[in-house]
N, C-alpha and C positions, 0 to 999 in steps of 0.2 A: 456511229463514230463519235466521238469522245469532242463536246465543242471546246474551245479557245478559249482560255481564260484568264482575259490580263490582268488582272487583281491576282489571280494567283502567279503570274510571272513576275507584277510588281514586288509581291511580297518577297519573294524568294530572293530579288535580286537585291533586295532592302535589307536582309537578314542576311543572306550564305553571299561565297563569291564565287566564281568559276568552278572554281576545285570542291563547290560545297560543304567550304569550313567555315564557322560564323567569321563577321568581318569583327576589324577591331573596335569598333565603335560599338558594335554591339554586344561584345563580351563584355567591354569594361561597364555597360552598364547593368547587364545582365551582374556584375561581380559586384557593385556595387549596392544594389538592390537585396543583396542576401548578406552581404555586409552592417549587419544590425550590431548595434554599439548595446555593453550590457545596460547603461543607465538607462537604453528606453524600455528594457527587456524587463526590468526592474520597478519603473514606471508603471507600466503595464499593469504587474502582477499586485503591484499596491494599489492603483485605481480598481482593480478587482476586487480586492480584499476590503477596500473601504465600504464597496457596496456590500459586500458580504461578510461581515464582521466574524462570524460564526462559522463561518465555511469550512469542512477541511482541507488538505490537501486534496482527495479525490473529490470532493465538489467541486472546487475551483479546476481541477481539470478536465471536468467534464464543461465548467463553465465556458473554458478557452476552448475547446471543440466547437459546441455552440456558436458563441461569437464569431469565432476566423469563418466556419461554414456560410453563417449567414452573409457576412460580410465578402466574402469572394463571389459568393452566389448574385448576389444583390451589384454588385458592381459590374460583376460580368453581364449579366444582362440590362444594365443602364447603357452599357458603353454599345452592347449587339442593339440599343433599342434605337440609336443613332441614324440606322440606316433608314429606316422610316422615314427619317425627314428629309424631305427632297433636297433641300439645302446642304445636306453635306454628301457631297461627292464619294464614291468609293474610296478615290486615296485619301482625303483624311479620316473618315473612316475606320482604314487601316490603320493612319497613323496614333488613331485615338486608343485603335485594341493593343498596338506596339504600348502606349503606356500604360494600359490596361494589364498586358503582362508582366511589365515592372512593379505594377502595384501590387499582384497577386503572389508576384516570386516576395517581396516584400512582407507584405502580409503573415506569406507561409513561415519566412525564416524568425520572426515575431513571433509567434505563434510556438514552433519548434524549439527555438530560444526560453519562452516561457518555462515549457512542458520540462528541457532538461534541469531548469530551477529548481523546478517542483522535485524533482527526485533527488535534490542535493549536488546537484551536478552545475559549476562554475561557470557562465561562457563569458570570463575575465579573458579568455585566451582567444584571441579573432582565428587561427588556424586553425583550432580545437571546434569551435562554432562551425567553421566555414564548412569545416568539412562534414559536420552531421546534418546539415541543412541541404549539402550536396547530393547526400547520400541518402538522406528522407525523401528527397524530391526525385531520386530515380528509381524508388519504390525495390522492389524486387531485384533487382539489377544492383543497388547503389547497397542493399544489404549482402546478396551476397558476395562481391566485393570485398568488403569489410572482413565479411568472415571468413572466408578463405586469408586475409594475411591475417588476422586475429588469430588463425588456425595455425598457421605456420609462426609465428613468431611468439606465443605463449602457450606451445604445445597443445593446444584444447583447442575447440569452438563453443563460445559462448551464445546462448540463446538472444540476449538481450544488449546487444554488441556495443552502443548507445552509454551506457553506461563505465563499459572500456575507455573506448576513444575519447569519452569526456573527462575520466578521468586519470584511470590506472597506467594505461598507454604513455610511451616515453614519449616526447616533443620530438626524437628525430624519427620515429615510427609514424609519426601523427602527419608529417610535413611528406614522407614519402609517401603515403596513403592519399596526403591530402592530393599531389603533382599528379599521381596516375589518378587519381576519380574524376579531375579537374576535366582533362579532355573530352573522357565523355559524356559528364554534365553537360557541357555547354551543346554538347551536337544534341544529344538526345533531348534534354529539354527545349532548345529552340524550335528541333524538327516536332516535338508533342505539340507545343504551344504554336508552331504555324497554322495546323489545322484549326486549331479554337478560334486565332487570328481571325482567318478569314469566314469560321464561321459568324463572326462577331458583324461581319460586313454585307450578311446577306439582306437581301433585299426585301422589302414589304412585310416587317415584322417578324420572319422566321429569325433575323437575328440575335433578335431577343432574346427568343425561347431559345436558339443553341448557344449562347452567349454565357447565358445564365445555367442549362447545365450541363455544360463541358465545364464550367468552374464546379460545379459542384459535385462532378463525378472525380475533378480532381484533386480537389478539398477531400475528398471520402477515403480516397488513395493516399493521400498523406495523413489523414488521422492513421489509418490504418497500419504504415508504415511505420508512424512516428509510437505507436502503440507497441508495435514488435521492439522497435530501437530500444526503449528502456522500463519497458514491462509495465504491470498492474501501477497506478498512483496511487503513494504514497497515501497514508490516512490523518498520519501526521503532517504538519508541515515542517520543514527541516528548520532545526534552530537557527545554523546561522542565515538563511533565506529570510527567518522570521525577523530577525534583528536587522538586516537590510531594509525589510518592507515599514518597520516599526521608527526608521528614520523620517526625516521632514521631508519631502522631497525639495528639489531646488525648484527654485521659482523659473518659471517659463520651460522648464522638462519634464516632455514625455505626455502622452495623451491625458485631456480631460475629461472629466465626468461626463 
């Protein structure tokens, strides 16, 4: 018989409501979190470039793989390494892998943002953004989506979809795509990311170890994704990207060295 698990009842009832739709505190910041502005996206790719003066465009993107991987890996299991110390209780806990998942959806949409830089691809347009960051994160599911109205609406299906939606795709094709992929983002990643939750909360150190890799099996899942979305990186780096990154940056934006 299957025991009683209130840490898995807390979560649930902390995330879904009755009807098991995210509540609304939780979507907006779920929407929030993947809500990355291009300046830090741009930040980003010039703190990279500075350390790597020489780099190409497919260095640097293999660089950004690298980093985001380590980096969601290494968090996630800081945060599962929490339950170890007696001192903090299961619900905070939980509450520490709830921002745990904010940072990681964060992270990714950073990351993703980057990658369609590198290919010449704008994410000046927040609905343009929102939605390949939507659609990266539901892997499999969130591409073909895409392609199926890619298919219907430019007669064709294109392999590397990522590069449509960012660019060629009309704004009122983009905002319909973006409405229907909306809903089932929010279920389907809340309900993936519940399980990591609470694996992040287990007890006498296994937290750690699934903590750290359920990020990193789902880190792998979105290079992977984000791979398919706009194909081989570029070798060049795109001019105008280059004359962005070739600016000062403003003082106090965007990550430092």
């Amino acid at each position: 018989m299957a025991r009683f698990n209130p840490a898995g009842k807390f979560a649930s009832g902390a995330v879904f409501d009755r009807n098991g739709q995210p509540k609304p505190g939780i979507q907006r910041a779920v929407e929030r979190a993947i809500d990355i502005q291009r300046p830090l996206v741009l930040a980003n790719l010039r703190r990279l470039r500075r350390k790597n003066p020489t780099a190409t465009g497919a260095e640097l993107n293999a660089k950004l793989e690298r980093d985001y991987l380590v980096a969601i890996t290494t968090a996630g299991a800081a945060v599962g390494g929490t339950a170890v110390v007696p001192a903090i209780g299961t619900v905070v806990s939980l509450g520490l892998s709830a921002a745990a998942t904010v940072g990681f959806l964060e992270a990714t949409a950073l990351y993703a943002q980057s990658v369609a830089e590198l290919h010449g691809i704008s994410t000046e347009d927040p609905e343009r953004a929102r939605t390949l960051v939507m659609a990266i994160l539901m892997g499999e599911e969130g591409s073909a989506l895409i392609q199926a109205t890619i298919g219907s609406s430019a007669g064709g299906v294109t392999r590397h979809w990522g590069n449509v939606v960012g660019g060629s795709m009309s704004s009122s094709a983009v905002r319909g795509i973006g409405a229907s992929i909306r809903k089932r983002f929010l279920k389907r990643m809340l309900a993936r990311q519940g399980g990591a939750l609470l694996g992040r909360a287990l007890p006498f150190g296994v937290g750690a170890a699934v903590g750290g890799v359920a990020n990193h099996k789902m880190g792998r899942t979105v290079i992977e994704a984000t791979r398919e979305a706009f194909g081989p990186p570029p070798t060049v780096i795109p001019g105008e990207l280059l004359t962005e990154l070739e600016k000062l940056p403003e003082t106090g934006n965007g990550p430092q060295p």
